[in-house]
C-alpha positions as CSV (number, residue, x, y, z in Angstrom):
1,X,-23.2,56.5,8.5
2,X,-21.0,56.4,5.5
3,X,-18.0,58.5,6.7
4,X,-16.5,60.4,9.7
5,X,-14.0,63.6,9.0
6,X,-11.6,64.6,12.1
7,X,-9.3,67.3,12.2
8,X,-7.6,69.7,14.5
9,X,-8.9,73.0,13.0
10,X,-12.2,72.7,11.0
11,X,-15.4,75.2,10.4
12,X,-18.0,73.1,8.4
13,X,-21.8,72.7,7.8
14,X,-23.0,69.4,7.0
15,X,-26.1,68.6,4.7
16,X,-27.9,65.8,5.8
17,X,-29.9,63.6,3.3
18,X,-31.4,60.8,4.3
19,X,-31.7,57.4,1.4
20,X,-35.6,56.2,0.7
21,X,-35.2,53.8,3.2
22,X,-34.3,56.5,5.9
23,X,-31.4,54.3,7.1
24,X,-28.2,56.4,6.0
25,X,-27.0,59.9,6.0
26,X,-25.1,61.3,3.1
27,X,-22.6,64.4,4.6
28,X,-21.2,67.2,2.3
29,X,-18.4,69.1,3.9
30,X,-19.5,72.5,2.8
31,X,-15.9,74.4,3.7
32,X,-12.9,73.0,5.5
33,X,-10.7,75.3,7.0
34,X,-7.3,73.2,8.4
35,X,-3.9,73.8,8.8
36,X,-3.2,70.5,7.4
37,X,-4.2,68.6,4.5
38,X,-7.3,66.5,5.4
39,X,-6.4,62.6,5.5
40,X,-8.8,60.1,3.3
41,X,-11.7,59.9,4.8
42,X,-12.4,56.5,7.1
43,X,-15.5,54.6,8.2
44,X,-16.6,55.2,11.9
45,X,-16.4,51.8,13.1
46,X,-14.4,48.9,12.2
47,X,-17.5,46.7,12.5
48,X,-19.2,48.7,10.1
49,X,-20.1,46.1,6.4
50,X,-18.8,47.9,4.2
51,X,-20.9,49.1,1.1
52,X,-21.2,47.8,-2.0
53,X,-20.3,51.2,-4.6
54,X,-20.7,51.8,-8.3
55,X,-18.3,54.6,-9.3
56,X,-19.1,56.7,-12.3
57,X,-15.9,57.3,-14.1
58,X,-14.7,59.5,-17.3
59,X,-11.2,58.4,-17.0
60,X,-10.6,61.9,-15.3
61,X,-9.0,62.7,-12.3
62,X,-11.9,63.6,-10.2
63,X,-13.8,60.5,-10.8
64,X,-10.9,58.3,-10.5
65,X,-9.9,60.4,-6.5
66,X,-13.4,59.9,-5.5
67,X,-13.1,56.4,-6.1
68,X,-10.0,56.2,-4.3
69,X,-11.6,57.8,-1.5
70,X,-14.4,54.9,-1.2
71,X,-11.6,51.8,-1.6
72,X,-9.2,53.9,1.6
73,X,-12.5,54.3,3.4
74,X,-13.0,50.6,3.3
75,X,-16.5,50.6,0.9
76,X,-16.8,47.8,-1.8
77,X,-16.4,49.4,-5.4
78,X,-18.0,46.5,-7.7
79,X,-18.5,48.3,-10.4
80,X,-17.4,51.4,-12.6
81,X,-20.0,53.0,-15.3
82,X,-19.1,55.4,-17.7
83,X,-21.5,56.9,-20.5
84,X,-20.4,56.9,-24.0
85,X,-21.0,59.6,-26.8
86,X,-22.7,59.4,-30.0
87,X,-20.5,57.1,-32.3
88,X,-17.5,59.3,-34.2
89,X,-17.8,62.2,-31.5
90,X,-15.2,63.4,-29.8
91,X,-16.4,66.6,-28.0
92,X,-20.0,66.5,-27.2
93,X,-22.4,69.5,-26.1
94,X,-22.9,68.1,-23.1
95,X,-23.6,69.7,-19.2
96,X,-23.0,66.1,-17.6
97,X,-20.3,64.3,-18.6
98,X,-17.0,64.5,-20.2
99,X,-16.4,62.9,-23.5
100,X,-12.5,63.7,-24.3
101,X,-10.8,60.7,-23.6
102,X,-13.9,58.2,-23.8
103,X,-12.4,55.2,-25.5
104,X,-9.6,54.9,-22.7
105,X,-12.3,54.1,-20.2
106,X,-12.4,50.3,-20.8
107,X,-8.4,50.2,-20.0
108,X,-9.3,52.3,-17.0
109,X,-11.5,49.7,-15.8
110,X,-8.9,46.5,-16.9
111,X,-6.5,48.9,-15.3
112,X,-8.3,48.6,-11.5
113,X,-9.9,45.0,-12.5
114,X,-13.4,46.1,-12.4
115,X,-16.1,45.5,-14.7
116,X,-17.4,48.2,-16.6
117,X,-21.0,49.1,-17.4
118,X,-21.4,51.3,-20.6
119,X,-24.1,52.9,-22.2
120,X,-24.8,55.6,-24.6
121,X,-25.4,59.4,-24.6
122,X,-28.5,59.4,-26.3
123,X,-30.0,62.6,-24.8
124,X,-29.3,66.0,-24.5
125,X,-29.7,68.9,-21.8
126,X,-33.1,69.7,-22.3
127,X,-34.0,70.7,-18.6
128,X,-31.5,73.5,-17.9
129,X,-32.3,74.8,-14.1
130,X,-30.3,74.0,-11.7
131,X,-32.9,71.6,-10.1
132,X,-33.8,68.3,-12.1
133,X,-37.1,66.5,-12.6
134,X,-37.3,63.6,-14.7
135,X,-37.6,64.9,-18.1
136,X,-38.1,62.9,-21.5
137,X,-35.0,63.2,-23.9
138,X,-32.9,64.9,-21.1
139,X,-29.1,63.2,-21.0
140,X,-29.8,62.7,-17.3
141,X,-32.3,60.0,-18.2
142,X,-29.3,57.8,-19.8
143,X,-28.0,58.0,-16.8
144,X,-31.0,56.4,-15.1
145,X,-31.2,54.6,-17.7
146,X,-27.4,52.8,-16.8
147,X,-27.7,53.2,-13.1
148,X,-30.5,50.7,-13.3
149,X,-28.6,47.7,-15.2
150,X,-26.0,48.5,-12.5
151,X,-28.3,48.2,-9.5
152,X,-29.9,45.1,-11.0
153,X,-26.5,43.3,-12.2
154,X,-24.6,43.7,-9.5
155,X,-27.0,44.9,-6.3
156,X,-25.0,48.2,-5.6
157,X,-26.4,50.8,-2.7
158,X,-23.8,53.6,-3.4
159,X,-22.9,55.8,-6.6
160,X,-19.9,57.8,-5.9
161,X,-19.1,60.6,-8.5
162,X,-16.2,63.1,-8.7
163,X,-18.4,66.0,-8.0
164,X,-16.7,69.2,-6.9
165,X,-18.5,72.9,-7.2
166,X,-21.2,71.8,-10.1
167,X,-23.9,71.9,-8.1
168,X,-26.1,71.4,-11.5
169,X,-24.7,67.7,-11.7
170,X,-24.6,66.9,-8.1
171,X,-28.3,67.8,-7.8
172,X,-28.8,65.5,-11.4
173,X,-27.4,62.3,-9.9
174,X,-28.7,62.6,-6.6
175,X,-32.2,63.0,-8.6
176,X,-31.6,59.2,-10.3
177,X,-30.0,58.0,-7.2
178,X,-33.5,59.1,-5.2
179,X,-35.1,57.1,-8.0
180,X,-33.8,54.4,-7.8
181,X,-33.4,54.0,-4.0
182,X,-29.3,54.4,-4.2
183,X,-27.5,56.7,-1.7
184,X,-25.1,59.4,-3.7
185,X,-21.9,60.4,-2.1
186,X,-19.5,62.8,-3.5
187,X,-16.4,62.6,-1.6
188,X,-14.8,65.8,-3.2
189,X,-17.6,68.2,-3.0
190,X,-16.6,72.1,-2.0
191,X,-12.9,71.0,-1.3
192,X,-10.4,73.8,-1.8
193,X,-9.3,73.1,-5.6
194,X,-5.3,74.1,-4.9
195,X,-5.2,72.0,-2.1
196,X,-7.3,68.9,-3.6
197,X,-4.8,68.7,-6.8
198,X,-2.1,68.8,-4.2
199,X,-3.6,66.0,-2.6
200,X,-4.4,64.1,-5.7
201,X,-0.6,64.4,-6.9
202,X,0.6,63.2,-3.2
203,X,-1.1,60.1,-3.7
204,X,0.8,59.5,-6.7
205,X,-2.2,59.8,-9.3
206,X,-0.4,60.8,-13.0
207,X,-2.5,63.1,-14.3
208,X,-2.7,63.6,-18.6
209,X,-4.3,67.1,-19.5
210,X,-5.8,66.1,-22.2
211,X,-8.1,69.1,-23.1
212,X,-7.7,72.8,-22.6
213,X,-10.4,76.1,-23.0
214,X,-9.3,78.6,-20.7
215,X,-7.1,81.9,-20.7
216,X,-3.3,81.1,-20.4
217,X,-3.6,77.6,-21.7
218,X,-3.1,76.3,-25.1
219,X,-2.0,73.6,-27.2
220,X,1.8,73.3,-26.0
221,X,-0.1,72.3,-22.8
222,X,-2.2,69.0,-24.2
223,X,-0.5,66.2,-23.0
224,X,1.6,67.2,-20.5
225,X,1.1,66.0,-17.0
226,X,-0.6,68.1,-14.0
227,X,2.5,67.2,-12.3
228,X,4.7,69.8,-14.4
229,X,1.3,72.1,-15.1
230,X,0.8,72.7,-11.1
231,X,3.3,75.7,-10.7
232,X,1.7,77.1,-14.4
233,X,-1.8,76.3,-13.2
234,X,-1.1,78.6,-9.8
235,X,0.5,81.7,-11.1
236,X,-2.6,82.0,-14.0
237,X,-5.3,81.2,-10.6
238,X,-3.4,84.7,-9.1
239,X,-3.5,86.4,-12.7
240,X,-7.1,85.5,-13.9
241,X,-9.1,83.1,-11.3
242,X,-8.2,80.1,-13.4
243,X,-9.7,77.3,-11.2
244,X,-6.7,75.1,-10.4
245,X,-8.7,71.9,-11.0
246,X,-10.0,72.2,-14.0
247,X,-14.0,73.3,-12.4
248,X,-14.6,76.0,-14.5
249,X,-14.4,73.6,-17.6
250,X,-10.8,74.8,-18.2
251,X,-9.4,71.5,-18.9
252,X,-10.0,67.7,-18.5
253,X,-7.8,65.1,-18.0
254,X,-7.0,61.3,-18.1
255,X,-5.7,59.5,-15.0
256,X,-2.7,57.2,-16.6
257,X,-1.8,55.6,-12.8
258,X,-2.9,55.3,-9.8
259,X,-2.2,53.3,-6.4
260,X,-5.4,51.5,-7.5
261,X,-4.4,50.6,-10.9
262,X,-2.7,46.8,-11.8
263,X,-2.0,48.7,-15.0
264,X,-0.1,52.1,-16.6
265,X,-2.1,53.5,-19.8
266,X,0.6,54.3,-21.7
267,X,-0.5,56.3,-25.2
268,X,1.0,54.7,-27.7
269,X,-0.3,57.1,-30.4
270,X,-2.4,60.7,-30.0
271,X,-3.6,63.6,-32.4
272,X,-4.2,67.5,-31.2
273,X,-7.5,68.8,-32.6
274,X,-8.2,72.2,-32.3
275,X,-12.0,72.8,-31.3
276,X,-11.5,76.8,-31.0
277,X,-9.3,78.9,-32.5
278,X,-10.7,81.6,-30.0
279,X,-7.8,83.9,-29.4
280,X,-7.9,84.6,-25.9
281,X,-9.0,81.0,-24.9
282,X,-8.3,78.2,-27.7
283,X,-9.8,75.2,-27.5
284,X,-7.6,71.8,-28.2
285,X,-8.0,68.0,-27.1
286,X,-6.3,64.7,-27.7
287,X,-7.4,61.7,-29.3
288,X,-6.3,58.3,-28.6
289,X,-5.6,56.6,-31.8
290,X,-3.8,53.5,-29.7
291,X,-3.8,52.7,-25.8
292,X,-1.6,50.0,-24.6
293,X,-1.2,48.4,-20.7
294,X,1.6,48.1,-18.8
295,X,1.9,45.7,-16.0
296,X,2.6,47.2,-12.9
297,X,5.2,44.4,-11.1
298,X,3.3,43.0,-7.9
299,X,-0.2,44.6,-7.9
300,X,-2.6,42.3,-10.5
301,X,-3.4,39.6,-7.7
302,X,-4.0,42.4,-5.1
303,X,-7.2,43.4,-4.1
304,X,-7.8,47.4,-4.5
305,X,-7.5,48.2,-1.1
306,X,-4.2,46.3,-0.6
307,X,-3.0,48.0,-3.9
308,X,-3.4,51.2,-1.9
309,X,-2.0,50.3,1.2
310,X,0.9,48.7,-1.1
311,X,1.8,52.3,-2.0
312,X,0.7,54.7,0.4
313,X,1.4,52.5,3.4
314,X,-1.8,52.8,5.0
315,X,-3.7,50.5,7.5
């Protein structure tokens, strides 16, 4: 059993999904209904080894909680994989992955002292439903493609992804997980989106939007944190259904701290690029013409879970 959840007022359905091997169970929490925010998950039993995960990352928030989620729950993260766009692209056609921001990955990954396993977008979206099979030339094969160095290199038996509502890539990496005998967890999946970038800026995660398409955002908001966006981000959710983290593609972002990181990204130097010049919902990004690291006093000898106790003060 990979997690427990405990609270005082809860309603929830679990999925169960057994790994090839028929020894784990994957749980979704389906809807959560609490008074209270839910606490980071935690392993049932202090005995329990602790697993050895490979977190796929964009550099974005989601990716970056989920891991956070596996270090407080006392897992192993050994690896982070991220996959790369075509050389010269900054915003790729793509239904899996983000590309905005790419080339800050590899400080991301200095940044929580991990090695980082990279491969290229070579494929597109040719198989569209919302179920996957493995399909030649589809951009979920790069992602086998990657998974499989990982598994090989470094002998991992979780992936954890940032998965929230896109039930098209959930189903996608569960698909290469079943593959390749890995077990996928998505530690964010269905969570109430208000209440999980509440969460997210509680436990001191800085938060760069560095793309927006949506109604009521534009290019005064690129680059500004979701800290200062949060109160913006609620009043346009009441106005228009704007999902507050981001789900409906509305905007992506770039994690620039975290307790986990031994580093700050600090952008030394950025450029706005307008994609869209729709008028109701423009769409601008940021590139990252220079990245620098800034050495957060105390934390690069720490291991990543005592980095989060180290700031969140937890056992």
């Amino acid at each position: 059993l990979l997690y427990t959840i405990k609270f005082e007022k809860v309603a929830c359905h679990k999925v169960h999904q057994t790994s090839p091997d028929n020894n784990h169970l994957q749980y979704h929490i389906i809807h959560i209904v609490s008074d209270q925010t839910p606490p980071l998950i935690k392993p049932p039993m202090a005995s329990s080894p602790p697993h050895k995960v490979v977190a796929l990352v964009s550099g974005g928030k989601d990716s970056t909680f989920s891991l956070l989620h596996c270090v407080s729950s006392g897992h192993a993260v050994v690896a982070v994989a991220h996959l790369t766009p075509p050389p010269h692209t900054e915003e790729l056609d793509s239904y899996m992955y983000q590309s905005v921001g790419h080339n800050t990955v590899p400080h991301l990954a200095q940044a929580l002292g991990l090695p980082l396993y990279q491969a290229p977008i070579t494929g597109s979206p040719v198989l569209q439903e919302l179920e996957y099979t493995p399909t030649p030339a589809d951009e979920v094969e790069d992602l086998y493609q990657l998974l499989s160095r990982v598994k090989e290199e470094v002998g991992c038996s979780v992936v954890c992804s940032g998965a929230i509502f896109s039930t098209y890539q959930k189903n996608r990496v569960e698909e290469v997980c079943t593959r390749l005998g890995l077990l996928s967890i998505a530690p964010l999946w269905q969570r109430d989106q208000e209440e999980l970038l509440k969460e997210m800026l509680r436990h001191k995660m800085e938060i760069r939007i560095i793309k927006v398409a949506s109604m009521g955002l534009n290019k005064e908001h690129v680059g500004r944190t979701a800290d200062e966006l949060l109160p913006h981000f609620l009043e346009i959710s009441k106005k228009w259904g704007f999902n507050v983290c981001g789900e409906g593609g509305e905007y992506e972002s770039l994690v620039t701290d975290c307790p986990l990181f031994a580093y700050k990204l600090k952008v030394e130097s950025s450029q706005l690029v307008c994609h869209s010049h729709d008028e109701l919902s423009p769409v601008w990004y940021e590139t990252f013409a220079e990245v620098s690291l800034e050495e957060k006093e105390g934390f690069r000898d720490l291991s990543l879970k005592e980095r989060l106790n180290k700031v969140l003060g937890e056992d």
